[in-house]
C-alpha positions in Angstrom: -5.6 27.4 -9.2 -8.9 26.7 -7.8 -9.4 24.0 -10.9 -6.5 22.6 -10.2 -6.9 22.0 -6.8 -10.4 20.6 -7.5 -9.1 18.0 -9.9 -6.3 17.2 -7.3 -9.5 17.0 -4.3 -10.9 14.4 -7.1 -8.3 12.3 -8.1 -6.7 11.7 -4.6 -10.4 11.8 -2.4 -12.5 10.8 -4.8 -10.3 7.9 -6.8 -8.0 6.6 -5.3 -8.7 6.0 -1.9 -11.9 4.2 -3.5 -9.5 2.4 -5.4 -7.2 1.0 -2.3 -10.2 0.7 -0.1 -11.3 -2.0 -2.9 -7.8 -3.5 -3.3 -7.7 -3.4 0.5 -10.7 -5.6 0.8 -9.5 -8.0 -2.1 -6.3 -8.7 -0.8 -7.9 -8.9 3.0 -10.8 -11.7 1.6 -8.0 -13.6 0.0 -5.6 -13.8 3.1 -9.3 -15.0 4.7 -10.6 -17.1 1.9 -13.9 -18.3 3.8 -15.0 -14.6 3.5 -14.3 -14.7 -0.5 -16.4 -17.4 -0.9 -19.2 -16.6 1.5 -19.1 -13.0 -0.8 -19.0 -15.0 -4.4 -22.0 -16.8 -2.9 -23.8 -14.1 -1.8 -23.6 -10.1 -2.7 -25.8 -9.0 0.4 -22.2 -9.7 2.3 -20.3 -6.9 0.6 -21.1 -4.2 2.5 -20.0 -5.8 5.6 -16.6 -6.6 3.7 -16.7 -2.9 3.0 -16.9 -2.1 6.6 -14.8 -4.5 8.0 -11.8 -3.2 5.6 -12.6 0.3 6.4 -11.7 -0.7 9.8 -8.9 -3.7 9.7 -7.0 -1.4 6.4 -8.2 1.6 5.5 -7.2 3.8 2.4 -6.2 6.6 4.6 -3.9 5.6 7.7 -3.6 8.9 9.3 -5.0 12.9 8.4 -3.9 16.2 10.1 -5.6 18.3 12.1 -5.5 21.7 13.7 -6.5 22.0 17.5 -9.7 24.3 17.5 -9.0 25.3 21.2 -7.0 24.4 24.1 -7.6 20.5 24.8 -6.3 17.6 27.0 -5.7 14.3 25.4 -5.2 12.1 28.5 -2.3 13.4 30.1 -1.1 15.6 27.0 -2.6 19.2 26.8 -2.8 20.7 23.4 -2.7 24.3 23.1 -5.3 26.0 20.5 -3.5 26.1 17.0 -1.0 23.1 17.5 -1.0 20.6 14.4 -1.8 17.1 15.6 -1.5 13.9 13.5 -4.3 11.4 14.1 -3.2 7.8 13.4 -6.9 6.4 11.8 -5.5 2.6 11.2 -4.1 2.6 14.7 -7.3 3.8 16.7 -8.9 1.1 15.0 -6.8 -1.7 16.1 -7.8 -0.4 19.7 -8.7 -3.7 21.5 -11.2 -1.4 24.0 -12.9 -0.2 21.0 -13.1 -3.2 19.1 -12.9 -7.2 20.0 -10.3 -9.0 18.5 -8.6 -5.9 16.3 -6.5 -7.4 14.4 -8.8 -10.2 13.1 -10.2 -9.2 9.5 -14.4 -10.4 10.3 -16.5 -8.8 8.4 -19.6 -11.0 10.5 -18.6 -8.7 14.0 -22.2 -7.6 15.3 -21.0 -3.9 15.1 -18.0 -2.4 13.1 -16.8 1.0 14.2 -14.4 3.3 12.4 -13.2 6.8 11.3 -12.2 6.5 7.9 -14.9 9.0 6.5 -14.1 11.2 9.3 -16.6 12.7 11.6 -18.6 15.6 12.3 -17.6 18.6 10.1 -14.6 16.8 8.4 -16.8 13.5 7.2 -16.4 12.4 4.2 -19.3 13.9 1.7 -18.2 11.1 -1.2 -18.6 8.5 1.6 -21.9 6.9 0.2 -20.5 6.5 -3.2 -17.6 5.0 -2.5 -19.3 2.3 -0.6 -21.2 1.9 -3.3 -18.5 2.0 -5.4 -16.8 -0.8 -3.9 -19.7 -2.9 -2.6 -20.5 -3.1 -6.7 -16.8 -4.2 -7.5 -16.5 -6.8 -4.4 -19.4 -8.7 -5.3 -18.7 -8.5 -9.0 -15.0 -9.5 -8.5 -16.0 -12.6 -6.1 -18.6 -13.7 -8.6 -16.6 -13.3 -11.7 -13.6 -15.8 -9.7 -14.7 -17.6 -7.0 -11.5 -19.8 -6.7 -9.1 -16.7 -6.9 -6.6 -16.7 -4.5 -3.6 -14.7 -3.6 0.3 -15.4 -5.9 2.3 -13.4 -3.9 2.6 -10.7 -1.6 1.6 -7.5 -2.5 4.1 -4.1 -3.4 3.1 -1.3 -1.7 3.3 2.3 -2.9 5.5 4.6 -1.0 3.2 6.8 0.7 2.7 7.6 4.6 -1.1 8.5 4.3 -2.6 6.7 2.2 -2.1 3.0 2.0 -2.2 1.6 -1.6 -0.5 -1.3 -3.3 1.5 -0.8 -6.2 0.7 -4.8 -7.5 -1.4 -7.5 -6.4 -1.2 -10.5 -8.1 -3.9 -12.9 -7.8 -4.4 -16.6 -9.9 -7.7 -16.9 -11.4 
């Protein structure tokens, strides 16, 4: 069981959220085509691509949590115990968190998000997936610099993690 469940904690944390968080940033660079370009031209971009996507469509939309102890969010009180279910990809379209949320810029001086998580629940494959997909961003922008988006992408049915099914692109 606990091999399983290992392999499971691999495939889904550890493959293919790296996965959508790269197809993410493709399909968000072609809708944007400037930042493509600007990211074929120069590979020192990428991780500020990686960033921005993190933020503007992240791999994982929402995760679960258990209150630790009685809390207050604004006016709601949560008793210890209660399940909760934190929206991710809406907190980061909060326009008092971040200017302009729904604009995908990768240039913003500061890009702030909770994809990885935070404090005891961060993500510990978070440096190489960033890695991962700073790699394949700067390779796939320099391999085609004129790609641009065929059609819309499919989408696979899931609620938590966001991941397209197809995405096609002309080369």
């Amino acid at each position: 069981e606990e091999i399983v469940a290992t392999c499971n904690l691999l495939l889904i944390a550890g493959h293919e959220t790296t996965v959508n968080l790269i197809a993410n940033a493709i399909l968000a660079m072609l809708r944007h085509p400037r930042h493509w370009s600007a990211l074929s031209e120069d590979s020192g971009r990428a991780s500020a691509i990686v960033e921005e996507t993190l933020r503007y469509d992240p791999p994982v939309q929402l995760v679960g949590r258990v209150a630790g102890e009685d809390m207050a969010i604004g006016d709601t009180v949560v008793p210890k115990g209660d399940t909760m279910m934190l929206l991710l990809a809406a907190a980061h379209r909060d326009p008092a968190v971040t200017e302009r949320p729904d604009e995908f810029d990768p240039t913003r001086s500061s890009i702030r998000h909770l994809a990885f998580g935070l404090g005891p629940h961060f993500c510990l494959g978070s440096p190489l997936a960033r890695l991962e997909a700073t790699v394949a961003l700067s390779a796939v922008t320099k391999r085609f610099p004129g790609a641009r988006l065929a059609a819309e992408p499919d989408y696979k049915p899931h609620v938590t993690l966001r991941g397209m099914a197809s995405l096609r692109v002309a080369v």
